[in-house]
Each structure stands twice: as structure tokens, then as C-alpha cells.
C-alpha positions in Angstrom: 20.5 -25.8 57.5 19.5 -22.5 57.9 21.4 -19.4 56.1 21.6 -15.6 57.6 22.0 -12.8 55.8 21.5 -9.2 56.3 19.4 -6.5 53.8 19.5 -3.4 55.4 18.4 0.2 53.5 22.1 1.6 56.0 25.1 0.9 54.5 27.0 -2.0 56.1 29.8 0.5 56.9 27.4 2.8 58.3 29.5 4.2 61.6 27.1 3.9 64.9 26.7 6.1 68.2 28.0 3.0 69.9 31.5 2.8 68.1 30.9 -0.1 65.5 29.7 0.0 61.9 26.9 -1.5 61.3 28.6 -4.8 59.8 30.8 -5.1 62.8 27.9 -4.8 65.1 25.6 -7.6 63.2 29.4 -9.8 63.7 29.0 -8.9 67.5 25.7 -10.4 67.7 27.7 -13.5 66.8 26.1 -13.8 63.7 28.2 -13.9 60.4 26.2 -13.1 57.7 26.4 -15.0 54.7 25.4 -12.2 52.2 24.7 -8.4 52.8 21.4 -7.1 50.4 21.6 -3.5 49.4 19.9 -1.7 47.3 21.3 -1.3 43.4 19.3 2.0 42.9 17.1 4.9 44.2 17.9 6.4 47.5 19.8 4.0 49.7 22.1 2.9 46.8 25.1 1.0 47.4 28.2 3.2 47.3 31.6 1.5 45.7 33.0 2.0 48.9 30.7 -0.3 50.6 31.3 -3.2 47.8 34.7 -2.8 48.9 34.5 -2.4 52.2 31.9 -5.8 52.1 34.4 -7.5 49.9 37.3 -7.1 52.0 35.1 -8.8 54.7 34.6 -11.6 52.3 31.0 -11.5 52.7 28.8 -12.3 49.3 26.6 -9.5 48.1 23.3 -9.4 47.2 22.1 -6.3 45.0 18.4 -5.6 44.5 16.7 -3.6 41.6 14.0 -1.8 43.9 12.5 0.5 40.9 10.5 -2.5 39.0 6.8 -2.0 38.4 4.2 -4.5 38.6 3.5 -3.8 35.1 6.6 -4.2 34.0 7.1 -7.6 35.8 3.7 -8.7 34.7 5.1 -8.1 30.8 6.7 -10.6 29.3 10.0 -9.5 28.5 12.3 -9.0 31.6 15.2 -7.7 29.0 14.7 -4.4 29.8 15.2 -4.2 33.4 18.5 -7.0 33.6 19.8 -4.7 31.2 19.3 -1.3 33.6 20.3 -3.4 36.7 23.7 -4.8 34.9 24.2 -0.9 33.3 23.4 -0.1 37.2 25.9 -2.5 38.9 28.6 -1.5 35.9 28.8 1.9 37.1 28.9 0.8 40.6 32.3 -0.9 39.6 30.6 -4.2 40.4 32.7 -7.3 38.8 30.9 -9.5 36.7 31.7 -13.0 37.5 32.4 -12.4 40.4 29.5 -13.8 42.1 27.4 -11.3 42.9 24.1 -11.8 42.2 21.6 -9.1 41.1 17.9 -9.5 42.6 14.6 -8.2 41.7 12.0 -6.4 44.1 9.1 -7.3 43.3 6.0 -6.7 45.7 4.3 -9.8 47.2 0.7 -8.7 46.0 2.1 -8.0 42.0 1.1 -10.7 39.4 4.9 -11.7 37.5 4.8 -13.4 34.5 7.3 -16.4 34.3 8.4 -15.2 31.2 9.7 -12.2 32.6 11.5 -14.1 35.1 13.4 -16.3 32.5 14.6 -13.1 30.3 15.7 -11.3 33.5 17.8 -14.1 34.7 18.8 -15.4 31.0 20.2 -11.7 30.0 21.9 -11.0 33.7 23.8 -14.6 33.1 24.2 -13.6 30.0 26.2 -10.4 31.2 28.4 -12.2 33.9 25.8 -12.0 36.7 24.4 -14.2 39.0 20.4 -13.9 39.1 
């Protein structure tokens, strides 16, 4: 079974030329997307009016840390960065469990230890979100 989902740098209630937000357009496309991506920091963050406004479409969310190093994801401590992501999503006004999960960017050609990995998801878990 296959699962769509959207991750897009515009925000989901981004207003277009042709009338429709950018949510309501991928819905007119007749595809319901299981989870909306959006960035968690830098430039194209997600606003708390977005989470709302992708809440009240009871769509799941999907927030991704996108200012990760490869040398900080070839270490072997991953603490670090959960923590800055959680601190992130807390003063987004993001609900911990809640079942949003937080993501990591991490480049295809970066080396990632698997210890990093394991802190980064035991310490988001550990502060009431889903890695």
C-alpha cells in the first residue's frame, strides 16, 4: 500500500493566483495527503498558524530539523540536536504527544553514525515526540 504525503518549503496555507491554498489545491488533485513535511527551522519555518490550520484538516505533520551537519550526525551523540528540535517545536506551540513526529535532514552523501540515530530518537520519545 502505497502512502502520499506532501513536503513542501510553501506553507500548506500558502494562498495561490488560482484561488486555492496550496493544501486545497494538492486535495483537488484528488490526492489526500497523509502527512504534510515542513520545515521546523531556518527560512521556510512552519508558522503556528499553519500547525493549526493543518490540524484543523486533520492531516498528520511531519517536522524536519534541516540545520544538522554531517559532522554532527557522524558524532555519536544525537542529544544535542533532539533537544534543539523539541526546544524548536515547543516554541512553535507544537503538542507533545500528540503525534507529530520530528525528522532529521540529513544529506544522502553524509556518513551518520547509528549511535546518533538512537540518542536522537531516544531523547525526542523521551520528550513526548514521535521520531
Amino acid at each position: 500500500m502505497a502512502i502520499f504525503g506532501a513536503d513542501s518549503k510553501a506553507a500548506a496555507n500558502t494562498q495561490m493566483k488560482n484561488g486555492y491554498c496550496l493544501y486545497d489545491w494538492v486535495m483537488r488533485m484528488n490526492s489526500f495527503p497523509a502527512f504534510w513535511g515542513r520545515d521546523l527551522d531556518g527560512e521556510n519555518q512552519i508558522s503556528p498558524e499553519e500547525l493549526e490550520f493543518l490540524r484543523t484538516k486533520n492531516c498528520k505533520i511531519a517536522l524536519i530539523i534541516t540545520d544538522l551537519t554531517e559532522k554532527s550526525v557522524a558524532g555519536v551523540n544525537g542529544a544535542a540536536d533532539a533537544f534543539r528540535a523539541a526546544e524548536a517545536a515547543e516554541a512553535l506551540g507544537v503538542p507533545k504527544d500528540a503525534g507529530i513526529a520530528l525528522f532529521a535532514e540529513i544529506q544522502p552523501d553524509w556518513s551518520v553514525n547509528h549511535n546518533w540515530m538512537l540518542n536522537f530518537a531516544d531523547v525526542l520519545r523521551g520528550m513526548g515526540y514521535v521520531p
